[in-house]
C-alpha positions as CSV (number, residue, x, y, z in Angstrom):
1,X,40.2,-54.8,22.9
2,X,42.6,-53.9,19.8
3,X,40.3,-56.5,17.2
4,X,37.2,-55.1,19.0
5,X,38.4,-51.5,17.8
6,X,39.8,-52.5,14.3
7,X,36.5,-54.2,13.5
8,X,34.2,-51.2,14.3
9,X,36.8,-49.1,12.8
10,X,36.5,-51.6,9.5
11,X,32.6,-51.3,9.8
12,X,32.7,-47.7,10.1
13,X,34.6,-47.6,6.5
14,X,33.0,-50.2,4.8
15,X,29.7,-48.3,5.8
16,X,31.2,-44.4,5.0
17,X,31.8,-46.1,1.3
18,X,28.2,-47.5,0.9
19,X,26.6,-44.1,2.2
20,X,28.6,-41.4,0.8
21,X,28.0,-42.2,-2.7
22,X,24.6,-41.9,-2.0
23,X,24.7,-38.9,0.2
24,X,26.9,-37.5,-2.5
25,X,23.8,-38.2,-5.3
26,X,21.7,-36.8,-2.9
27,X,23.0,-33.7,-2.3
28,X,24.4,-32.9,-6.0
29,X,27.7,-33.7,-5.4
30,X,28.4,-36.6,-7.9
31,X,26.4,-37.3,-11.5
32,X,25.2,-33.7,-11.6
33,X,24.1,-34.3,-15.4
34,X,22.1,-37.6,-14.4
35,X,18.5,-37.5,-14.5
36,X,17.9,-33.5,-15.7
37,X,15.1,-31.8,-15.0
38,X,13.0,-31.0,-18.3
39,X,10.0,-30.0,-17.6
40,X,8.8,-27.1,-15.5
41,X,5.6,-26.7,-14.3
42,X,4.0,-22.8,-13.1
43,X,0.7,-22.2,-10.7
44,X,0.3,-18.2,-11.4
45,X,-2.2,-15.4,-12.0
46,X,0.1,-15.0,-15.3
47,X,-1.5,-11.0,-14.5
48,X,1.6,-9.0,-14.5
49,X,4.1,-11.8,-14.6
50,X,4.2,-13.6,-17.8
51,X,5.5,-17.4,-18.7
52,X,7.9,-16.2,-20.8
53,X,9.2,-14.1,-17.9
54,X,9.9,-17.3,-15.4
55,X,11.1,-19.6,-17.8
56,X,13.7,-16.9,-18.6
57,X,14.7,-17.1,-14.9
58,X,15.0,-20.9,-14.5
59,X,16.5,-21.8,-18.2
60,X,19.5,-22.3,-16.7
61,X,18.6,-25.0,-14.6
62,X,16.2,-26.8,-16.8
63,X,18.5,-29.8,-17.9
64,X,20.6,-29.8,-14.2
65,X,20.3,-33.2,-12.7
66,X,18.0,-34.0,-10.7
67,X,19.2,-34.1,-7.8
68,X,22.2,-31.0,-8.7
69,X,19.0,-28.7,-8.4
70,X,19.0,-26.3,-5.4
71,X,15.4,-25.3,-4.9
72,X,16.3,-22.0,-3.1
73,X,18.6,-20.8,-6.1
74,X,15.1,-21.3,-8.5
75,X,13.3,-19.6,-6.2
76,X,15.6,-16.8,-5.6
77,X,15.7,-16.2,-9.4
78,X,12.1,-16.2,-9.8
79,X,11.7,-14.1,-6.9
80,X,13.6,-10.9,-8.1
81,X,11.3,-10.3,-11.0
82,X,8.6,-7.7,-10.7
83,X,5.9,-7.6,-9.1
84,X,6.4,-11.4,-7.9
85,X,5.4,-11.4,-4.0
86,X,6.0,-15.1,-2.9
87,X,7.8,-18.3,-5.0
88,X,7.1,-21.9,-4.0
89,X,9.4,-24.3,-5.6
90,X,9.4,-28.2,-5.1
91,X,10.6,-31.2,-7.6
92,X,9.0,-34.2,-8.5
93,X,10.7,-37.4,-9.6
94,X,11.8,-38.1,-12.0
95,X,12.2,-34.6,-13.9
96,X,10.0,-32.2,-13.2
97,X,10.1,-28.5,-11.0
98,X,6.6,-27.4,-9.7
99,X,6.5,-24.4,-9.1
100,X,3.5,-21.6,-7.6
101,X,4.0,-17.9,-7.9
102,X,2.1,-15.6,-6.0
103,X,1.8,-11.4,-7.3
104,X,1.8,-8.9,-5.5
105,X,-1.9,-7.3,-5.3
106,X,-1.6,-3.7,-5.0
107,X,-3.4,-1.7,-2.0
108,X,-2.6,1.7,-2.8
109,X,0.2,3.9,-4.1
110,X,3.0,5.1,-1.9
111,X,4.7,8.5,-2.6
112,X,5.5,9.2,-6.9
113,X,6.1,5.7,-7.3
114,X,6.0,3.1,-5.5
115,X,3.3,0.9,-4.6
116,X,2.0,-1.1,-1.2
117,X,1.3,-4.3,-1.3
118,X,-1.4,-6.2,-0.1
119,X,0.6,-7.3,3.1
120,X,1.8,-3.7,4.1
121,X,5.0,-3.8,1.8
122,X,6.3,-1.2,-0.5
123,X,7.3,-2.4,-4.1
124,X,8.4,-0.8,-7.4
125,X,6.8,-2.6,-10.5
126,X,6.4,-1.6,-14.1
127,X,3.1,-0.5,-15.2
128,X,1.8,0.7,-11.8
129,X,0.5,3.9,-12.7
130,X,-1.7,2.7,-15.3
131,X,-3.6,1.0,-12.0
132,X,-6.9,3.2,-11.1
133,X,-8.5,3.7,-8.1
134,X,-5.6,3.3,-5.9
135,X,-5.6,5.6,-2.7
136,X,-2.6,7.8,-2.5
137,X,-0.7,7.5,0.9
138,X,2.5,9.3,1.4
139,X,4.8,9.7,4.4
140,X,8.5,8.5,5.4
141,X,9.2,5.2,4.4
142,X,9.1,4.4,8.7
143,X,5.8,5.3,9.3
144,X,4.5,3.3,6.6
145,X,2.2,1.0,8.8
146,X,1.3,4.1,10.7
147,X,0.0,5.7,7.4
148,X,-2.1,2.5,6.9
149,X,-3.8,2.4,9.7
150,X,-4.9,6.2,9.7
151,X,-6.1,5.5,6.1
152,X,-8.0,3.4,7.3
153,X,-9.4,5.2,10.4
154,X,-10.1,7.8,8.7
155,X,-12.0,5.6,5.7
156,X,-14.3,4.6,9.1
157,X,-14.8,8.0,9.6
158,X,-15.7,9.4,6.4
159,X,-17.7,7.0,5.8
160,X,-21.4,7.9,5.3
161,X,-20.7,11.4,5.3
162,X,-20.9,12.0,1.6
163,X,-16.9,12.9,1.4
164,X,-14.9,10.0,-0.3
165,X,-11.4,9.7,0.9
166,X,-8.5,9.7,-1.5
167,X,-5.3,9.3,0.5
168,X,-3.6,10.6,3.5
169,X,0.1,12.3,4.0
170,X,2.2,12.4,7.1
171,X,4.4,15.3,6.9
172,X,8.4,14.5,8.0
173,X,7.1,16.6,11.2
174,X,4.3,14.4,12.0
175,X,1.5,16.6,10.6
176,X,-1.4,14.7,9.0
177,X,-3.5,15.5,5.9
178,X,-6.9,13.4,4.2
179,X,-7.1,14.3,0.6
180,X,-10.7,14.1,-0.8
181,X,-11.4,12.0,-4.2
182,X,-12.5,15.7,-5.8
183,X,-9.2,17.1,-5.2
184,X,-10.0,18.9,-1.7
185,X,-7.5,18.7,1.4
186,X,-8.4,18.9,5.1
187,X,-5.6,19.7,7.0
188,X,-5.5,17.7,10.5
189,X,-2.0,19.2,12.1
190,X,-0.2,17.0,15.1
191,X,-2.7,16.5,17.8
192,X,-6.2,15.5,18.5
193,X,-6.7,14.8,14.6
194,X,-9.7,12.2,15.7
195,X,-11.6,14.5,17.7
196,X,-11.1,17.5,15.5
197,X,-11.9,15.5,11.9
198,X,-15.2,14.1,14.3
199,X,-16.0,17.5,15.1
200,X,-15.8,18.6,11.2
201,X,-18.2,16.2,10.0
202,X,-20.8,16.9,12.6
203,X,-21.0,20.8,11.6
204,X,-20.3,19.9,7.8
205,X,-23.7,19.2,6.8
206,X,-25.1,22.2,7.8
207,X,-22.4,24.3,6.3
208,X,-22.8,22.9,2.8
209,X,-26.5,23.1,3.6
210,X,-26.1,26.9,4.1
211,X,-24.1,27.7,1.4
212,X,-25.9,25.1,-1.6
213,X,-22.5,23.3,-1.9
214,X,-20.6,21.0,-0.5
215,X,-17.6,21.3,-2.9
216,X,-14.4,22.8,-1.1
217,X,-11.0,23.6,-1.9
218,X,-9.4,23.0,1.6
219,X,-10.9,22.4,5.3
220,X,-7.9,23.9,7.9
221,X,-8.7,22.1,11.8
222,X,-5.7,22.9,13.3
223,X,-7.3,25.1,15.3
224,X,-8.2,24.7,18.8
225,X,-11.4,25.7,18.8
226,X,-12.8,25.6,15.3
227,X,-12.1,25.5,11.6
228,X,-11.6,27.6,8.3
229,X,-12.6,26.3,5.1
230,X,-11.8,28.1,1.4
231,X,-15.1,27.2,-0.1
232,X,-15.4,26.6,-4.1
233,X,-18.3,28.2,-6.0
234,X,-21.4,26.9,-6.4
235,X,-22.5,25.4,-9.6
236,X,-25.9,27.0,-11.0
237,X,-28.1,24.0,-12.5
238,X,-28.5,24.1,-16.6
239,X,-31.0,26.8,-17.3
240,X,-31.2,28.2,-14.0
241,X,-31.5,32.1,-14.1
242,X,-28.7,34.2,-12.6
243,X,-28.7,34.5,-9.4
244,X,-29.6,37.9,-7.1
245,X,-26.7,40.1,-6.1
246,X,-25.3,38.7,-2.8
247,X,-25.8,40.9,0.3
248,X,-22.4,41.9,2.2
249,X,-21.8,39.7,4.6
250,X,-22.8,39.9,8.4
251,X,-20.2,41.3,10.2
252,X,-18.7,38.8,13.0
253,X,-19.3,39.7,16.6
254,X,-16.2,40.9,18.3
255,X,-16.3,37.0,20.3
256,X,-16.2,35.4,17.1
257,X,-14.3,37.8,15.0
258,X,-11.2,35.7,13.4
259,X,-8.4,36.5,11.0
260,X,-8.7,34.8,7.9
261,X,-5.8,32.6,7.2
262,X,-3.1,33.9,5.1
263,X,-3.9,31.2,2.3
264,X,-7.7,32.7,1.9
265,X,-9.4,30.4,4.1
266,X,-13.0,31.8,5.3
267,X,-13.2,33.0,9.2
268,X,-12.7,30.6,11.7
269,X,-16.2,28.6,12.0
270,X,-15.6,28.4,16.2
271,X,-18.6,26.4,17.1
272,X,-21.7,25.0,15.4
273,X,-24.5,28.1,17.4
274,X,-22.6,30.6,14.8
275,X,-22.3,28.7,11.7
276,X,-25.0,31.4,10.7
277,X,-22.8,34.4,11.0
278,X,-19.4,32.8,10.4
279,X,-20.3,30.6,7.6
């Protein structure tokens, strides 16, 4: 039993000194300068990150053995620089890194300056605001998907109804705002924003209709049974001769009568069978 156990232990140390140089090469441990990595090859966009940018942040592993090389450390070095979303890093015998970096793509701005990226995550990056036609979205850095997804609701919406969206907000109390492409704000509040944006753009057409403009400064539905919208003048065509002195306006039946809204929006419009009057 005692030769049985000496031999195995013998075999088990003749075999620990065959494998652990090898492990050891392997894993970096031993002849870190043998067989250094010299070249470095990069599958990019090279849009807003440049070449000379990555081969900055692996320079000090070019010339690392081979084996020395831990693929997370390049990729972790190429992954801090802006606007880089995703790093894949591999080797190739005998001396060679491949390497594909992926950029962020930018799907609309977030706040003063930050930026969302294609996959729902926020990002700061040099050079962002020179980026047109980005939609501006705005809220507390939690409710970030739930901005996203109203954005995009409400792009569904709009659609076809001769508004263009330019960006939500969601207030820190959970009040909601579209702004328009031309600079105009509808005001949504807390509750049933849906039904009363829907409601909105089924009267909205015959408003603008009635008034030769559909150019507005502000559209207030937080009310409960209607709206209030500060209008923005007209604009006469070239040539066109001045037009008649308005008549006073209709006065609003006691049913209908509404306060104006202490920022100058026009009476509550309460339902589309007096859009004459309340206009």
């Amino acid at each position: 039993m005692n030769r049985t156990v000496l031999k195995l232990f013998a075999w088990a140390i003749a075999l620990s000194l065959i494998g652990l140089p090898i492990v050891g090469v392997l894993n970096g441990w031993f002849a870190q300068d043998r067989w250094p990595i010299r070249n470095l090859q990069v599958e990019a966009e090279f849009k807003h990150v440049n070449a000379d940018q990555i081969r900055a942040a692996t320079k000090n592993y070019l010339g690392t053995g081979f084996f020395a090389v831990r693929l997370e450390d390049v990729r972790a070095a190429v992954a801090t620089l802006p606007w880089v979303e995703h790093v894949e890093v591999r080797k190739r015998w005998p001396d060679t890194i491949e390497m594909r970096v992926l950029e962020q793509q930018p799907f609309a701005r977030w706040g003063d300056k930050r930026l969302v990226g294609r996959t729902g995550q926020l990002f700061d990056a040099p050079g962002g605001e020179a980026i047109p036609d980005l939609p501006q979205l705005s809220g507390p850095d939690a409710a970030l998907a739930d901005v996203i997804g109203f954005y995009q609701k409400a792009l569904d919406t709009l659609s076809g109804s001769g508004l263009a969206l330019g960006g939500v907000t969601l207030s820190k109390r959970g009040s909601w705002t579209i702004s328009l492409a031309d600079g105009a704000e509808i005001l949504l509040g807390q509750r049933d924003v849906d039904d009363h944006l829907q409601r909105f753009l089924d009267v909205f057409p015959r408003l603008a209709a009635g008034r030769g403009t559909n150019t507005f400064a502000r559209a207030d539905l937080r009310y409960a049974n209607g709206f209030a919208i500060r209008w923005l003048p007209a604009v006469a065509p070239a040539g066109a001769p001045p037009a008649d002195k308005p008549a006073a306006p209709a006065k609003p039946s006691q049913a209908n009568a509404q306060a104006a809204s202490p920022d100058g929006f026009s009476p509550l419009v309460p339902h589309p069978s007096s859009l004459g009057s309340n206009a």
